[in-house]
C-alpha positions in Angstrom: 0.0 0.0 0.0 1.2 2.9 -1.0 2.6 6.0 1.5 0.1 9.2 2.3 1.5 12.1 2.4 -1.2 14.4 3.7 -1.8 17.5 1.6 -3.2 21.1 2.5 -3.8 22.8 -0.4 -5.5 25.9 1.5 -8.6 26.9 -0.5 -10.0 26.2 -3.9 -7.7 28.1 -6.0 -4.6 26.1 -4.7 -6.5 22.9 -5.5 -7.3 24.4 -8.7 -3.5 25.0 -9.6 -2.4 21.4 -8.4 -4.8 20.2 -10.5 -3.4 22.4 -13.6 -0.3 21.2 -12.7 -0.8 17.7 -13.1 -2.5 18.0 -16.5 -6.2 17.5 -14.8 -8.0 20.4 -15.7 -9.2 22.2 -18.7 -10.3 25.6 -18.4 -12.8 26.5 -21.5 -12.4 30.4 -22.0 -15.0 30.2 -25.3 -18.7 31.5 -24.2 -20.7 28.6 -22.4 -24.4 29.4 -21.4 -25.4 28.7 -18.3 -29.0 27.1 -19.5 -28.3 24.1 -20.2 -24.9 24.2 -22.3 -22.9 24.1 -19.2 -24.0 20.9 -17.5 -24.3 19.2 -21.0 -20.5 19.7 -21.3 -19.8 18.7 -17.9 -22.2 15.4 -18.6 -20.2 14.5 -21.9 -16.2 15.5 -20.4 -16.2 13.3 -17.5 -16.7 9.8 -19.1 -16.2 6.9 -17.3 -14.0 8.6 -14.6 -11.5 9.8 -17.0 -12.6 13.2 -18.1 -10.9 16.3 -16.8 -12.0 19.0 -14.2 -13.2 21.6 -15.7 -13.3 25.4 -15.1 -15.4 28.0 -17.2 -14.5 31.4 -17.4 -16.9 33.2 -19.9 -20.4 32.2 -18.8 -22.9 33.6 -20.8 -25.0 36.9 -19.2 -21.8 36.7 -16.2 -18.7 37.2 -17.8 -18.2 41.2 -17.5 -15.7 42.8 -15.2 -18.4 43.9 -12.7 -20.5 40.4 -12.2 -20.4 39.4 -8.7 -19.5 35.5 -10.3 -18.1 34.9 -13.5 -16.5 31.0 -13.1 -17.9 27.6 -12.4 -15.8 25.2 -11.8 -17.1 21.1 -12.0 -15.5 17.6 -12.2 -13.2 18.1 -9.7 -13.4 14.1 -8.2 -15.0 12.4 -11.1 -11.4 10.8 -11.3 -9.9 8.0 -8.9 -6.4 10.4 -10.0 -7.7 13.3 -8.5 -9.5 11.3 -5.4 -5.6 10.2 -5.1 -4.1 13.6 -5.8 -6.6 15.0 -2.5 -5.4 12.3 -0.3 -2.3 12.3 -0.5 -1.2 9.5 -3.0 0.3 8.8 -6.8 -1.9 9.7 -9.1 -1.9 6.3 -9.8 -3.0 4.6 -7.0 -5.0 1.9 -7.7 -9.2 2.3 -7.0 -8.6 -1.2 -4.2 -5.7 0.8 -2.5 -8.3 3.8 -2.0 -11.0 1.7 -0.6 -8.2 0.4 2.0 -7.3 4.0 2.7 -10.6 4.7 2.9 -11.4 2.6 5.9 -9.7 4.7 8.1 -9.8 8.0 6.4 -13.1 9.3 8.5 -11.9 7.8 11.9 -9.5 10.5 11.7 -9.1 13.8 14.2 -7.5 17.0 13.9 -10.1 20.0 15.1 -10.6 23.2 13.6 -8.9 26.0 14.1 -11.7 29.7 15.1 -9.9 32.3 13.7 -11.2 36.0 13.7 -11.5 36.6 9.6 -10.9 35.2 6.3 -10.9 35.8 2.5 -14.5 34.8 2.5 -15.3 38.0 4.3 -14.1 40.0 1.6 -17.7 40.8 0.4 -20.7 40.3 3.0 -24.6 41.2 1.5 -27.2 40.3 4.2 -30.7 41.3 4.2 -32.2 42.8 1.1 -29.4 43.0 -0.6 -29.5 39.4 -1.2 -30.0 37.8 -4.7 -28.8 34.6 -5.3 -29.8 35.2 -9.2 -26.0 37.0 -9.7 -24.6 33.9 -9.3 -23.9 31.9 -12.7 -26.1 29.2 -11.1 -26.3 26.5 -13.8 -29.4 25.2 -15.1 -27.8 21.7 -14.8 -30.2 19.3 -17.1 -33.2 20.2 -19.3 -35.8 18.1 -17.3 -34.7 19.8 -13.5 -37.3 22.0 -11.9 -35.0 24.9 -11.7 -31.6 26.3 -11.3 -29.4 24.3 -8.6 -27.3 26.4 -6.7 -26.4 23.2 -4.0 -24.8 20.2 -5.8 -21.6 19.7 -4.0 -21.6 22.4 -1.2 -21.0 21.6 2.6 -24.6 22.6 4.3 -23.7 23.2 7.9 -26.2 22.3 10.8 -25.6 20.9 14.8 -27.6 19.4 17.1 -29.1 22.1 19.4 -28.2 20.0 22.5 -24.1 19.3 22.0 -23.3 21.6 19.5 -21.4 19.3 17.0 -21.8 20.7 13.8 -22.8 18.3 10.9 -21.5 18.7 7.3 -23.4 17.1 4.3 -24.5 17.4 0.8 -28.1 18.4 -0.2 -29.2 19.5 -3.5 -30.6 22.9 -3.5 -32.7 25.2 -6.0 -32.3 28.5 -6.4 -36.9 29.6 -6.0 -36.1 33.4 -5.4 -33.6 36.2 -4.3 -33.3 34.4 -1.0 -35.1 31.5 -0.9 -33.3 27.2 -1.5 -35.7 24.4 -1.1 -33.5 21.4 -0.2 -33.9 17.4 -0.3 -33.6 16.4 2.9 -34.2 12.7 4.6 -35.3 12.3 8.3 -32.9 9.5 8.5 -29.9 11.5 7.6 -27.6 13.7 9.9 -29.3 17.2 8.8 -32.7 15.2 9.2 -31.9 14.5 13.3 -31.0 17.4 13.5 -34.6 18.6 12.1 -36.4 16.8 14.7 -34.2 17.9 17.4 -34.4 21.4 16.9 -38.4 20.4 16.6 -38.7 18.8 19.9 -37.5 22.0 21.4 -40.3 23.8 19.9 -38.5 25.1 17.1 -39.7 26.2 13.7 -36.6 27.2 12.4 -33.1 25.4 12.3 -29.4 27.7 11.5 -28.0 26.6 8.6 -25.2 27.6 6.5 -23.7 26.4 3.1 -20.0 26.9 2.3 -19.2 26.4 -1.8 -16.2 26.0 -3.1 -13.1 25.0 -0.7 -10.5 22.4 -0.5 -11.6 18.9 -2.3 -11.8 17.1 1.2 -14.9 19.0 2.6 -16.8 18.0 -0.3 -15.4 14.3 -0.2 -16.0 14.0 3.5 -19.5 15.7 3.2 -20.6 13.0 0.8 -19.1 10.2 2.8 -20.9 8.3 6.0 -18.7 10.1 8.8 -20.3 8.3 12.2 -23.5 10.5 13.7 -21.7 12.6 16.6 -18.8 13.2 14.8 -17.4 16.7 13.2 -17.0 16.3 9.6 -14.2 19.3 10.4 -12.6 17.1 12.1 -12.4 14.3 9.6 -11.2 16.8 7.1 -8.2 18.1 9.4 -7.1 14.9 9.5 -7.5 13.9 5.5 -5.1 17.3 4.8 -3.0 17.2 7.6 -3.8 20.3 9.6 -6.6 21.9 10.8 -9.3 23.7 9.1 -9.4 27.5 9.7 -12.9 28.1 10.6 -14.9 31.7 10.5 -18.1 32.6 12.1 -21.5 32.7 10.4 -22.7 36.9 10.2 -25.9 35.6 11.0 -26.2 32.3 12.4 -24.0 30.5 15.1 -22.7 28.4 12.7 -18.7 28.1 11.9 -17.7 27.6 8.0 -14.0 27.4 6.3 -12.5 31.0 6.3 -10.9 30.7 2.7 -14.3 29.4 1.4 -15.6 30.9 -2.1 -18.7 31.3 -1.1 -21.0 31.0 2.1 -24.6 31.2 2.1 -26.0 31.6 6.0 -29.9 31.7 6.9 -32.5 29.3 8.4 -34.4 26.2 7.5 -37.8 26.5 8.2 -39.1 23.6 9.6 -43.0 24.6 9.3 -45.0 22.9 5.8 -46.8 25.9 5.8 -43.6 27.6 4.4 -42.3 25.2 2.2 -41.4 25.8 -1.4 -41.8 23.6 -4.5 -38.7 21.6 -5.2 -37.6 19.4 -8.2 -37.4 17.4 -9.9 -33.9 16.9 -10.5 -31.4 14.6 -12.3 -30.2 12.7 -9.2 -27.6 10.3 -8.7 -29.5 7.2 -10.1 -29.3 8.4 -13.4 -32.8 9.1 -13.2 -34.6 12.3 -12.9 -35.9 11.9 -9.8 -38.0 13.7 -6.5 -41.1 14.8 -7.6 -41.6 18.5 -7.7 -43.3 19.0 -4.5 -43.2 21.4 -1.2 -39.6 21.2 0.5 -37.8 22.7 3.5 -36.3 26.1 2.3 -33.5 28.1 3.3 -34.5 31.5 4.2 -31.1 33.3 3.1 -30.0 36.0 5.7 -26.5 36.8 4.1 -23.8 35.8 1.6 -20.3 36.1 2.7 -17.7 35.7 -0.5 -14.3 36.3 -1.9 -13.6 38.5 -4.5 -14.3 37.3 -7.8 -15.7 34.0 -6.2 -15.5 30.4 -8.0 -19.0 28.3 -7.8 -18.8 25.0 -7.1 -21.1 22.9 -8.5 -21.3 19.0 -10.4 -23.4 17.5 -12.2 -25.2 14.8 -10.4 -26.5 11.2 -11.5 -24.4 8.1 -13.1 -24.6 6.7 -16.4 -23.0 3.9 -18.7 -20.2 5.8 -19.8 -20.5 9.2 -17.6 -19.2 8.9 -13.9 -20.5 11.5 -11.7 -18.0 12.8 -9.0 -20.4 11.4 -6.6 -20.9 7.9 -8.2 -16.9 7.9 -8.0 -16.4 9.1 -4.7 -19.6 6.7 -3.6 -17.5 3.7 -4.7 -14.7 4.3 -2.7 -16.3 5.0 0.8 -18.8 3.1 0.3 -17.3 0.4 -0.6 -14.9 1.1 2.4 -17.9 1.8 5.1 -19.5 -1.7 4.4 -15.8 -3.2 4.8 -15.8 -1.8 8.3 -19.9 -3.1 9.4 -18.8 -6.7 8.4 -15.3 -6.5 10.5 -17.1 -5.1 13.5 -19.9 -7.8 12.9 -17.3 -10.6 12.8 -18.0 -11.9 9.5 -14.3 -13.4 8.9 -12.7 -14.0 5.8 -13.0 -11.1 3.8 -10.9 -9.9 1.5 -11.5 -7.0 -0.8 -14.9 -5.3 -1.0 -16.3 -2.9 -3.9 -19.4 -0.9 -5.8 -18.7 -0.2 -9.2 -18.3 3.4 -9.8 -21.6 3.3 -12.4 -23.9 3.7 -9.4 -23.3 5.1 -6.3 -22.9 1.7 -4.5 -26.2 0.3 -4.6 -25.1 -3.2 -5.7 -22.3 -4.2 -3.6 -19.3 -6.8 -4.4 -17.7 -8.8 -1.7 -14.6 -11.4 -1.9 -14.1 -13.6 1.1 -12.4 -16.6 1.6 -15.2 -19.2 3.0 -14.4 -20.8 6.2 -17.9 -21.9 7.0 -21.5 -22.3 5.1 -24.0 -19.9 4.3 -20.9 -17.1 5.4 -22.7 -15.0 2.4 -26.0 -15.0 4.1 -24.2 -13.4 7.7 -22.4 -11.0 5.3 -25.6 -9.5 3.8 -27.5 -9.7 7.3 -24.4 -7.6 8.7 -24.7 -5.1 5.7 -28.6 -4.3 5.8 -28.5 -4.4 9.4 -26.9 -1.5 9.4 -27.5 2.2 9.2 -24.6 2.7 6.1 -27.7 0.8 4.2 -29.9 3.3 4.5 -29.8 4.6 0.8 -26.9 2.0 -0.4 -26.2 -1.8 -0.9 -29.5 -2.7 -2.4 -28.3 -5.8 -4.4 -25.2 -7.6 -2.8 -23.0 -10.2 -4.3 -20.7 -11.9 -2.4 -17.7 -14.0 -4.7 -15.0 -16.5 -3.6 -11.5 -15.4 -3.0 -10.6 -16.9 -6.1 -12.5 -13.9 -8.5 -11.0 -10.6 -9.2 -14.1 -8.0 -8.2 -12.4 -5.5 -10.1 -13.2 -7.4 -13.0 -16.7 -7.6 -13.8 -16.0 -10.2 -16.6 -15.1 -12.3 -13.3 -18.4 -12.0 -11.1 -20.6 -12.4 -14.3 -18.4 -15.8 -14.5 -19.1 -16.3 -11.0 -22.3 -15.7 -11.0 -22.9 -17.8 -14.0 -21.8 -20.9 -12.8 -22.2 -20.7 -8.8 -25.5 -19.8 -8.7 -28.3 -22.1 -8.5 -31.5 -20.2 -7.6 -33.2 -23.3 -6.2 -30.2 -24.0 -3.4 -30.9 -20.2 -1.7 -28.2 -18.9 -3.7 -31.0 -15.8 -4.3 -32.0 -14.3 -1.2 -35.2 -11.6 -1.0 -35.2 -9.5 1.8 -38.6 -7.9 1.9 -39.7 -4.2 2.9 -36.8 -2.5 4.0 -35.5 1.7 4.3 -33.9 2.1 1.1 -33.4 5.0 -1.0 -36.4 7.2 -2.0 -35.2 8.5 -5.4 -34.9 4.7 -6.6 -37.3 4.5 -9.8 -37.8 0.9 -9.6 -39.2 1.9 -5.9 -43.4 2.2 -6.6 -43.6 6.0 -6.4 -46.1 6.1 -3.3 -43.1 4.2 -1.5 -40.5 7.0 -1.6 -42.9 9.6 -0.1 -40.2 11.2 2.0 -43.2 13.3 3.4 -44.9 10.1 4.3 -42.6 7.6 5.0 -39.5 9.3 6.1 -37.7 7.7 3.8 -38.0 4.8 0.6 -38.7 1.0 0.6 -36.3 -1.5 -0.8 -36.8 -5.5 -1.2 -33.0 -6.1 -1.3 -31.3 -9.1 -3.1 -28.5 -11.6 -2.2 -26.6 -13.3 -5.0 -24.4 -16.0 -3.2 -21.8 -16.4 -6.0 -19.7 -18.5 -3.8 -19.3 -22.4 -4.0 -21.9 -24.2 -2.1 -20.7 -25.6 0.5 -23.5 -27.7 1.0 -22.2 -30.1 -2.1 -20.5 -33.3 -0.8 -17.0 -33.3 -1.2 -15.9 -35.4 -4.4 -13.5 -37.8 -4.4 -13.0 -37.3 -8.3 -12.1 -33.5 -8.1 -9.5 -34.4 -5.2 -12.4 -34.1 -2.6 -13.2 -30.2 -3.6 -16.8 -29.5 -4.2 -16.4 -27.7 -7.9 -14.7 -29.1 -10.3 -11.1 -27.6 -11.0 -11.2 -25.1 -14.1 -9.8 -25.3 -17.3 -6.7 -22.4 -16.8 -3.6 -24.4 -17.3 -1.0 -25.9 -14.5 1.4 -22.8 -13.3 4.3 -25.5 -14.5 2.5 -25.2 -18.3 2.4 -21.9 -18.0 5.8 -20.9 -17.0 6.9 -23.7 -19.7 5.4 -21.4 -22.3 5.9 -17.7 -21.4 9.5 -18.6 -21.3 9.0 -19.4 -25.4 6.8 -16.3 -25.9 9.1 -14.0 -27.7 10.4 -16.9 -29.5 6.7 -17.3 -30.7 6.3 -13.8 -32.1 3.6 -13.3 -29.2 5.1 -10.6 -28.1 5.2 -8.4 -31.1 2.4 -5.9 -32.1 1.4 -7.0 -36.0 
């Protein structure tokens, strides 16, 4: 495993340069509209996590010397490079080496740092000066209900009783000068926090948004950092120092001092003032959440740096077109179940992984079988925990023998170690699950109603039954031994290869 070397970079701008550097990012200086162009361009550059980050700098109806916001910049993690490149790492680190990393990136602590002002400070609007509309806010995707000002910002909120701050990532539509109707789940962090701030007789919760800072608040805001714990702290620990935090100018809330942009006000908590939301393009690939009443931020002030950079992405996973969260997703993920099944004592595991297509709903597992039905504990440990709450729908768990990196290998797998009538297929009816799922019946992801979705989750036990007698004609094994040839054959030949001509390109 390779070496991290923790990295600061200090703000956006620094990130943005160390990604120039490396021969990540193109900046497009040719006029891009914001309606639509923009996040078309986005969807088409980042391919199948090998597209730059991109940064535009003439952005149609913002790109005169007195806008407020003349640059966008997108893509920055749709890349397991760049994911590297934040945490400290070669470039080319491989995406199984991340998912190690990434068990104990978020267990992590180094705590902020208060400090008395920042470059986000520069400019500070509150009141009715307010107008979200002078920010190049992208109208991401033809089908979305609006112009979405939150797609990879860090919404700040704490529990009323111990203070800790939370740190997540909520979609969020500009609906006026000073009004953001959010998504929001009761079973998520911000959504305890709702119903504490409730049960104190609250209609109204603090909130504050900071856009566009150092990659690690974004990964770590997107990632399942334990209830109770500081996301600030996690990210101190991910670049090595603490982060330099600023109070809100309107709400007791604390946000990174070299932030781009910070948007403070409150979260009304009472249906009577909520504000249609949606649909959007979410991160099923799917346009998804009905257009419907939400909980709005009620903007009180914008703090920002001069010349400010918004950060935004363009959400939602496709064949071929890797969001940054579908990437991120398959990292921590991937990394976050690896961690329930070792502190559920399911032995024997050895790699663990969600393909990077979407989000980690369909979960891979190797493990080296010690006992039967070891599959079956490793799935019960999985959705028996709250990581499963919008993830791990389908799980399929391999032998130690197939690469889960190579899909070509669990199709093989899968193939020929499944028998559907020997409980290889496992239903497990009715559970939480993730409410922007199409294939969910739309009355069953009524966040409104329900507090969340309903899954009927699926196990595909890929591994060899160990149920089969051992036969004596396969040297007592259960499975017969495959067709690959003998290590002795093998060596015999490759030592003949360039004699063959196998090693020439015609």
């Amino acid at each position: 495993m390779s070496e991290r070397k923790p990295v600061a970079f200090g703000d956006l701008r620094n990130w943005i340069k160390a990604l120039d550097d490396a021969g990540e990012l193109r900046e497009i200086k040719a006029l891009v509209d914001w309606n639509i162009e923009l996040g078309t361009i986005v969807r088409l550059a980042q391919g199948p996590g090998t597209g730059p980050a991109l940064l535009f700098s003439n952005i149609k109806d913002y790109n005169t010397a007195d806008s407020l916001c003349r640059r966008v910049f997108a893509g920055a993690l749709s890349s397991y490079r760049r994911i590297a490149m934040m945490l400290g790492l070669p470039p080319d680190t491989h995406p199984r080496e991340l998912v190690k990393i990434g068990r104990n990136i978020l267990t992590g602590s180094v705590p902020p740092k208060i400090v008395s002002t920042g470059p986000v400070k520069e400019n500070i609007i509150k009141g009715d000066d307010v107008d979200l509309y002078k920010f190049p806010t992208p109208y991401w995707n033809r089908l979305d209900g609006g112009r979405y000002i939150l797609t990879y910002g860090g919404v700040v909120t704490k529990d009323p009783d111990t203070g800790v701050m939370n740190i997540g990532v909520y979609r969020g539509m500009v609906a006026g000068r000073n009004k953001i109707p959010i998504l929001m789940w009761r079973a998520q962090h911000i959504g305890h926090h709702v119903t504490a701030w409730q049960s104190k007789g609250e209609s109204r919760m603090p909130i504050a948004v900071s856009i566009g800072w150092e990659p690690s608040l974004d990964f770590v805001a997107g990632s399942p950092v334990p209830k109770g714990v500081c996301e600030y702290d996690v990210v101190g620990a991910i670049r090595g120092a603490p982060v330099e935090l600023v109070k809100c100018e309107t709400v007791d809330l604390y946000v990174p001092a070299a932030a781009e942009i910070v948007i403070e006000g409150y979260l009304d908590l009472d249906p009577a003032t909520y504000v249609m939301e949606g649909p959007f393009a979410e991160f099923t690939g799917y346009v998804a959440g009905d257009k419907s009443p939400k909980p709005t931020i009620h903007v009180t002030a914008i703090t920002h740096r001069n010349d400010p950079i918004l950060r935004g992405c363009i959400e939602g996973g496709l064949p071929g077109s890797y969001s940054e969260n579908t990437v991120c997703s398959s990292i921590m993920r991937a990394a976050t179940a690896w961690n329930v099944l070792d502190r559920a004592g399911v032995p024997g595991i050895t790699d663990v992984w969600c393909p990077p297509v979407h989000a980690g709903i369909n979960l891979l597992i190797r493990m080296k079988q010690s006992y039967r039905n070891q599959a079956k504990q490793a799935a019960n440990a999985i959705w028996g925990s709250s990581a499963a709450h919008v993830r791990y729908k389908h799980i399929t768990v391999v032998d130690d023998d197939i690469d889960i990196h190579d899909y070509a290998a669990v199709d093989w797998a899968i193939a020929y170690r499944v028998n559907a009538g020997e409980d290889d297929i496992v239903i497990m009816p009715s559970t939480f699950g993730a409410g922007l799922d199409p294939s969910t019946r739309k009355r069953d992801r009524n966040p409104a109603l329900f507090g969340t979705g309903k899954w009927n989750r699926v196990l595909i036990d890929a591994t060899m039954n160990l149920d089969y007698d051992p036969d004596p004609d396969f040297g007592g094994a259960r499975f017969p031994p495959t067709v690959w040839p003998a290590e002795e054959d093998i060596a015999a030949v490759k030592a003949r290869w360039s004699e063959l001509g196998l090693d020439r390109k015609r």
